[in-house]
TISE-338247 format. One record per residue (C-alpha): residue number from 1; residue in one letter; x, y, z. Coordinates in steps of 0.25 Angstrom, whole numbers, plus 5000, padded with zeros to 4 digits. Layout:
<atoms>
ATOM     k   r      u      v      w
ATOM   NUM   A      X      Y      Z
...
</atoms>
This chain:
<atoms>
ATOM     k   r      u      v      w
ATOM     1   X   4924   5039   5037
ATOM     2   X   4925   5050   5027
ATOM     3   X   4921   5060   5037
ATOM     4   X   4933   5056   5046
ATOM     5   X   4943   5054   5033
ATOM     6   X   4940   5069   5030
ATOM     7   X   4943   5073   5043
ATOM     8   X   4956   5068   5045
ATOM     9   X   4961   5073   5029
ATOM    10   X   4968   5084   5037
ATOM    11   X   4976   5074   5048
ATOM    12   X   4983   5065   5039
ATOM    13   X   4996   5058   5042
ATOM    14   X   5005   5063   5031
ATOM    15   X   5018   5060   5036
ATOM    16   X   5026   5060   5048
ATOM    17   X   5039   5065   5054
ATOM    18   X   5043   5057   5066
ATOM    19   X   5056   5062   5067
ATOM    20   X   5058   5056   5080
ATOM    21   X   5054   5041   5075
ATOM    22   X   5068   5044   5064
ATOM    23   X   5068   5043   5048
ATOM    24   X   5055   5044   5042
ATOM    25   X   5055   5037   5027
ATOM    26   X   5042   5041   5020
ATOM    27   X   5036   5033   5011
ATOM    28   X   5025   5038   5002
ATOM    29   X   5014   5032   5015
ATOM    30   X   5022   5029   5025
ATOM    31   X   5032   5035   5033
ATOM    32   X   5042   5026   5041
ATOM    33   X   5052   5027   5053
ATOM    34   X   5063   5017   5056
ATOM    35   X   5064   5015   5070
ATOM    36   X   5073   5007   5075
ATOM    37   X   5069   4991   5068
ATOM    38   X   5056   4997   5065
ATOM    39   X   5050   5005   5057
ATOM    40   X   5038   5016   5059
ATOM    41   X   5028   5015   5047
ATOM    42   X   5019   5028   5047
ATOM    43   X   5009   5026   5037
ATOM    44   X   5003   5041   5032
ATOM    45   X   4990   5046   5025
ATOM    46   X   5000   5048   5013
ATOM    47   X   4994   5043   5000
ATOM    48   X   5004   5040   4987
ATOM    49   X   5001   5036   4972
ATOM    50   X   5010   5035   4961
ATOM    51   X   5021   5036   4971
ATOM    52   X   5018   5050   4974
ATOM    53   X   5012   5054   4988
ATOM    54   X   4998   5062   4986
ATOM    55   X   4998   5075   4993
ATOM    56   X   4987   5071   5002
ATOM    57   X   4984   5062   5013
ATOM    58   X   4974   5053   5016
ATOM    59   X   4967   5051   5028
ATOM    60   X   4968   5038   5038
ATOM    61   X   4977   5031   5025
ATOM    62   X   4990   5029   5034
ATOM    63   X   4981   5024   5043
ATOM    64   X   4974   5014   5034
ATOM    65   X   4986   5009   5027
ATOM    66   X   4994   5007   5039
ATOM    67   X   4983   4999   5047
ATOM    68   X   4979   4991   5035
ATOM    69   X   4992   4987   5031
ATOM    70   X   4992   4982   5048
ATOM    71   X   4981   4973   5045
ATOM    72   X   4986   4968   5033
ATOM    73   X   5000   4965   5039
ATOM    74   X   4992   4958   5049
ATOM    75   X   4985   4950   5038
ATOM    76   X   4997   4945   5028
ATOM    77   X   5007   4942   5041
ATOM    78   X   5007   4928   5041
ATOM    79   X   5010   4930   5026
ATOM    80   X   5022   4936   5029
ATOM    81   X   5025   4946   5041
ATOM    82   X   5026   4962   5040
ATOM    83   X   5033   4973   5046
ATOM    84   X   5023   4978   5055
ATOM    85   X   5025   4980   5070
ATOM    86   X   5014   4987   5075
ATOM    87   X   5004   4997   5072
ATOM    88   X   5006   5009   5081
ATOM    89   X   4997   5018   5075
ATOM    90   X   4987   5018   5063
ATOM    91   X   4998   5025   5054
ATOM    92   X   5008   5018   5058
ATOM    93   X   5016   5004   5058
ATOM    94   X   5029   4999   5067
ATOM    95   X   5035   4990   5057
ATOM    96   X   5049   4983   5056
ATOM    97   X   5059   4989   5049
ATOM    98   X   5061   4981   5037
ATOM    99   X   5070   4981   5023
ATOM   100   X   5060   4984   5014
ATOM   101   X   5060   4975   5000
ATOM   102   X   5064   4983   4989
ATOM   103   X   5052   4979   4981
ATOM   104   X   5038   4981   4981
ATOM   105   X   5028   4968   4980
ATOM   106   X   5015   4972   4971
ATOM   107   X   5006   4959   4971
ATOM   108   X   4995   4962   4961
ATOM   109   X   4982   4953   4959
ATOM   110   X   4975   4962   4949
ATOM   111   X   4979   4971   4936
ATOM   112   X   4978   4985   4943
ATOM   113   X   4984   4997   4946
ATOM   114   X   4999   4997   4942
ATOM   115   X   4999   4984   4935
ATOM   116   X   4985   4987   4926
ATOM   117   X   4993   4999   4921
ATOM   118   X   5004   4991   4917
ATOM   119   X   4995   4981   4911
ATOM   120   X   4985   4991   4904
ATOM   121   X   4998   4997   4898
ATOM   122   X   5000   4983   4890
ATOM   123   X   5010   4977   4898
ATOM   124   X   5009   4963   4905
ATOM   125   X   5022   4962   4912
ATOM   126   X   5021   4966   4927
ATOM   127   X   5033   4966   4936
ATOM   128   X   5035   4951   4928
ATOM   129   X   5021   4948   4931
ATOM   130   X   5014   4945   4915
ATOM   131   X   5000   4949   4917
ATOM   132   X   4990   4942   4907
ATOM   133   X   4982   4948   4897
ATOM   134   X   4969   4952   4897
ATOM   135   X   4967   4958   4911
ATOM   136   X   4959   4971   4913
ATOM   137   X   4963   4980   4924
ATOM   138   X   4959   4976   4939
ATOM   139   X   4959   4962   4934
ATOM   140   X   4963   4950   4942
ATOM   141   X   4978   4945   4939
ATOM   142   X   4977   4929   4938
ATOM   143   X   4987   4930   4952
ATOM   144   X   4992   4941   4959
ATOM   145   X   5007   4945   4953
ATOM   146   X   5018   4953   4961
ATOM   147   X   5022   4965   4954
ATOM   148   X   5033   4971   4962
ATOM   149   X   5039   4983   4960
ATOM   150   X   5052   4993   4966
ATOM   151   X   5051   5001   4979
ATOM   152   X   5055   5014   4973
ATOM   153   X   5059   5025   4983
ATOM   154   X   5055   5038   4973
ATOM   155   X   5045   5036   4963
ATOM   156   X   5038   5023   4957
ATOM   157   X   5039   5009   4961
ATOM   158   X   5043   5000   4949
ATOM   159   X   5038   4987   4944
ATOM   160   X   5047   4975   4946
ATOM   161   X   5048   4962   4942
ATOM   162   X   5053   4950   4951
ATOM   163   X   5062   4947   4942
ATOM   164   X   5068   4958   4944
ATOM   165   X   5068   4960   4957
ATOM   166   X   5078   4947   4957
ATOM   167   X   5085   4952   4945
ATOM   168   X   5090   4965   4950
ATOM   169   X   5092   4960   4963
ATOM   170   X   5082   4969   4972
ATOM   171   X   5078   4954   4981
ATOM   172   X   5082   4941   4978
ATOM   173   X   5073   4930   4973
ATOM   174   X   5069   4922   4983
ATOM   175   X   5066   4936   4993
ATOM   176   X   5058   4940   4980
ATOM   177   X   5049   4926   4978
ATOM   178   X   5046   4928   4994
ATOM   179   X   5042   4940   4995
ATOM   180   X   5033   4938   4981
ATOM   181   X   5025   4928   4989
ATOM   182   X   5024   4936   5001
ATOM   183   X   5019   4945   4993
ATOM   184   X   5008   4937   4985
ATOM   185   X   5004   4928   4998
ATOM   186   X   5001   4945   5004
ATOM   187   X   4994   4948   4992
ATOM   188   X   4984   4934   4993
ATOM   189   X   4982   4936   5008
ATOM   190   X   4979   4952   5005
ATOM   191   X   4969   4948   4995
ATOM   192   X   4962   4937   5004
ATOM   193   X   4960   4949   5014
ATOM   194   X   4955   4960   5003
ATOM   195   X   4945   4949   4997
ATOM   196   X   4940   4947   5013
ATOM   197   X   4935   4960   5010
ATOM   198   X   4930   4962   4997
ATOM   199   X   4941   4967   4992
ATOM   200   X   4953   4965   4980
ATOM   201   X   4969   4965   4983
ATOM   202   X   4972   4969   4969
ATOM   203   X   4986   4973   4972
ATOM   204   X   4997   4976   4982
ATOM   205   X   5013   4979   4987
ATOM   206   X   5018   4970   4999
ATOM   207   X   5032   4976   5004
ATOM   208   X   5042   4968   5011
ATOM   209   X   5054   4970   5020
ATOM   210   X   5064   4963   5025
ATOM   211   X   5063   4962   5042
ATOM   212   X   5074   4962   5051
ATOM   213   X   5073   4948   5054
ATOM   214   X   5074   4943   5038
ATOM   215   X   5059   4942   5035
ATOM   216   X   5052   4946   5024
ATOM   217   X   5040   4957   5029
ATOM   218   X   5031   4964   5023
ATOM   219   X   5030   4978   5025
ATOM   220   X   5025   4994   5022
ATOM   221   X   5007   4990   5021
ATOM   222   X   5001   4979   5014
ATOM   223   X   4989   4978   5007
ATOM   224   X   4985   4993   5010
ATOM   225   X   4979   5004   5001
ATOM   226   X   4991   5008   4997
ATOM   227   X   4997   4997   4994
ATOM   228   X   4985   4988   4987
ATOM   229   X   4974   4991   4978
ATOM   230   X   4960   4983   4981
ATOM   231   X   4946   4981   4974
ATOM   232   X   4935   4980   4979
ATOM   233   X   4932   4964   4974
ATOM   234   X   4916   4964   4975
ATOM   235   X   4916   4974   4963
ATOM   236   X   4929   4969   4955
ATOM   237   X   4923   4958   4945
ATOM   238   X   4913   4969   4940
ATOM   239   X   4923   4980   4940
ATOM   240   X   4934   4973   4932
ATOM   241   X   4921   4966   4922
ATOM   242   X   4917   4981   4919
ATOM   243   X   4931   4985   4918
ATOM   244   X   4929   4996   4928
ATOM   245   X   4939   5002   4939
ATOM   246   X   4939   4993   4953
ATOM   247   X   4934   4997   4964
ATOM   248   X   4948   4997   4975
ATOM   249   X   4951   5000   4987
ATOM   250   X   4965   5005   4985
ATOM   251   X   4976   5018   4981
ATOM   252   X   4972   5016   4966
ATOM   253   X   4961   5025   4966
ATOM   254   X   4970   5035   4972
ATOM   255   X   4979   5033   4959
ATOM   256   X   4966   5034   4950
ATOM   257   X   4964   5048   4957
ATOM   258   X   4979   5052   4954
ATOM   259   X   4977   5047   4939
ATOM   260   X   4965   5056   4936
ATOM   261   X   4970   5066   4942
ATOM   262   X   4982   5064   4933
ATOM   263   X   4993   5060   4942
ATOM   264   X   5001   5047   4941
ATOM   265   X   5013   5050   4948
ATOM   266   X   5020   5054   4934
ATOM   267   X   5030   5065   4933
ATOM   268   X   5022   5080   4931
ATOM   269   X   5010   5074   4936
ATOM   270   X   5003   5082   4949
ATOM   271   X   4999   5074   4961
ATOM   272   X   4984   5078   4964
ATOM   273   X   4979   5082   4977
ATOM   274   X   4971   5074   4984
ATOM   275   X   4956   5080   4987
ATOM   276   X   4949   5078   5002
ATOM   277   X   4939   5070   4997
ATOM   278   X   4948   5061   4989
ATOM   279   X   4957   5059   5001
ATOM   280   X   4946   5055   5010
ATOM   281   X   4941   5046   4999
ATOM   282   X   4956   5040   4998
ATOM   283   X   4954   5038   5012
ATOM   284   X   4942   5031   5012
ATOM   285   X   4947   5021   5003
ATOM   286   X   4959   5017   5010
ATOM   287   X   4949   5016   5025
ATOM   288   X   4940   5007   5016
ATOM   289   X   4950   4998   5011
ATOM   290   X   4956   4996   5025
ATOM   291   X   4941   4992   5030
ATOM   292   X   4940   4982   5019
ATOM   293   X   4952   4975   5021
ATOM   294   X   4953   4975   5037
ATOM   295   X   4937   4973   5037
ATOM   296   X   4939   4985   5050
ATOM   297   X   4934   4997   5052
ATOM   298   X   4945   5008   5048
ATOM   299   X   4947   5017   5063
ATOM   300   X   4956   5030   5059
ATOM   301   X   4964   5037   5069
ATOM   302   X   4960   5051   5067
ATOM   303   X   4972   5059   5075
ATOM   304   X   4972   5071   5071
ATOM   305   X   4987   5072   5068
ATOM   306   X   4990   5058   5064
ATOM   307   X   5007   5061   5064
ATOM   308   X   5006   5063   5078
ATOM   309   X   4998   5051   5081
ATOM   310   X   5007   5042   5075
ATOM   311   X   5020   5051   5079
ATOM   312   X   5015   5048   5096
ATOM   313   X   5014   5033   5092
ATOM   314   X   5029   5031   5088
ATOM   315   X   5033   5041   5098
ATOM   316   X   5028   5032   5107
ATOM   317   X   5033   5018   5101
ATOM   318   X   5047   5024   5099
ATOM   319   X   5046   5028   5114
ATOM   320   X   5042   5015   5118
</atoms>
């Protein structure tokens, strides 16, 4: 699969211009297109951390993130339905238009990431969530937490607490305790299917939107790459005992990268290019984790120009 990864670092989709599909919004992966009730999800080969978009692509990602999230959708829908109407194209997905929730749901059931950073610094307050004393990083929460946080436009998402969320008015109560569930109950059920396959859900964002008819949706991916972070589980009891980094199948070691290369989205800091080898490697690792989860083989489209693939299907669903 390398072999085919390295042949197409030079036909990535990077972004699209489908002037004739109306306004484009783009996102820091995705681009998206309202037409008419509907809206044109385009998921590219764009790759971001520390709310910055690297200045490279990676191969067959838009495709991986888009059909996973699919088969995820497909998986959590009798939990609470999404926004998804079809998937025309690899890259792409024909959802309902929906207002989106101006809030983020990050369900974490491990100290990783953003919330070992917080911890390690000696705080044990998270979004209103007390953490106990004692853990070590990667250890396992005594049950998973929601730590939401602010849908910023520009720059970094903040943390937020429920509290909060009421107090300043941004979604009332009740809204705010149903979609807290939602959350949770997605996050079991997206755990059951990562521990089917050997794998950890460590943490995750659900978003959520409001459809036309009054119901609460979930929308943008779920349980992708790009929006989870999982361990490998046959190797995690020995990894945390040894106090050594976990083995995972998520963006965190593009993060690690950036790090050592000393760049962590802070003012004055140069974004790093990313090498060939290291884009095919991130690219391998976002094909395996889609294997694991789905249990199927990974098939890419290897169009040469990608853009025009996906621009001749929605030529041909806005004409039909």
């Amino acid at each position: 699969m390398k072999d085919v990864i390295s042949a197409q670092l030079d036909r990535t989709l990077d972004g699209t211009h489908f002037l004739e599909l109306g306004q484009r919004y783009q996102g820091k992966v995705r681009d998206t297109y309202t037409m008419n009730d509907q809206i044109v999800l385009i998921t590219t080969d764009r790759i971001s951390a520390f709310d910055h978009v690297l200045h490279q692509t990676i191969p067959f990602k838009g495709q991986v993130l888009n059909q996973l999230a699919a088969y995820c959708f497909e998986k959590t829908s009798d939990i609470m339905p999404n926004h998804v109407i079809s998937i025309p194209d690899p890259n792409v997905t024909l959802a309902m238009k929906c207002e989106t929730v101006p809030i983020e749901f990050v369900v974490r059931g491990y100290l990783a990431g953003h919330a070992w950073r917080t911890y390690r610094s000696g705080v044990r307050e998270l979004c209103g969530e007390i953490l106990p004393e004692g853990l070590r990083q990667n250890s396992r929460l005594p049950e998973p937490i929601l730590t939401p946080t602010t849908k910023a436009h520009e720059g970094h998402d903040e943390d937020i607490s429920a509290a909060d969320i009421v107090s300043n008015g941004i979604m009332e109560e009740q809204t705010f305790s149903y979609l807290r569930d939602c959350a949770l109950k997605l996050f079991a059920r997206g755990t059951e299917i990562a521990a089917q396959q050997g794998l950890i859900l460590v943490d995750t964002k659900y978003e959520f939107g409001l459809s036309p008819d009054g119901t609460y949706v979930v929308i943008d991916e779920i349980h992708t790459p790009d929006s989870s972070r999982y361990f490998y589980a046959d190797t995690y009891a020995e990894l945390l005992a040894a106090d050594e980094p976990q083995r995972q199948l998520s963006k965190e070691f593009v993060r690690e990268w950036l790090i050592e290369k000393g760049f962590q989205g802070e003012e004055g800091q140069v974004l790093p290019d990313l090498d060939e080898s290291f884009r095919v490697e991130v690219a391998s690792r976002y094909i395996e984790l889609f294997e694991r989860i789905t249990g199927k083989s990974f098939s890419p489209d290897t169009h040469p120009d990608p853009q025009q693939r996906c621009q001749e299907v929605l030529l041909n669903l806005a004409q039909a």
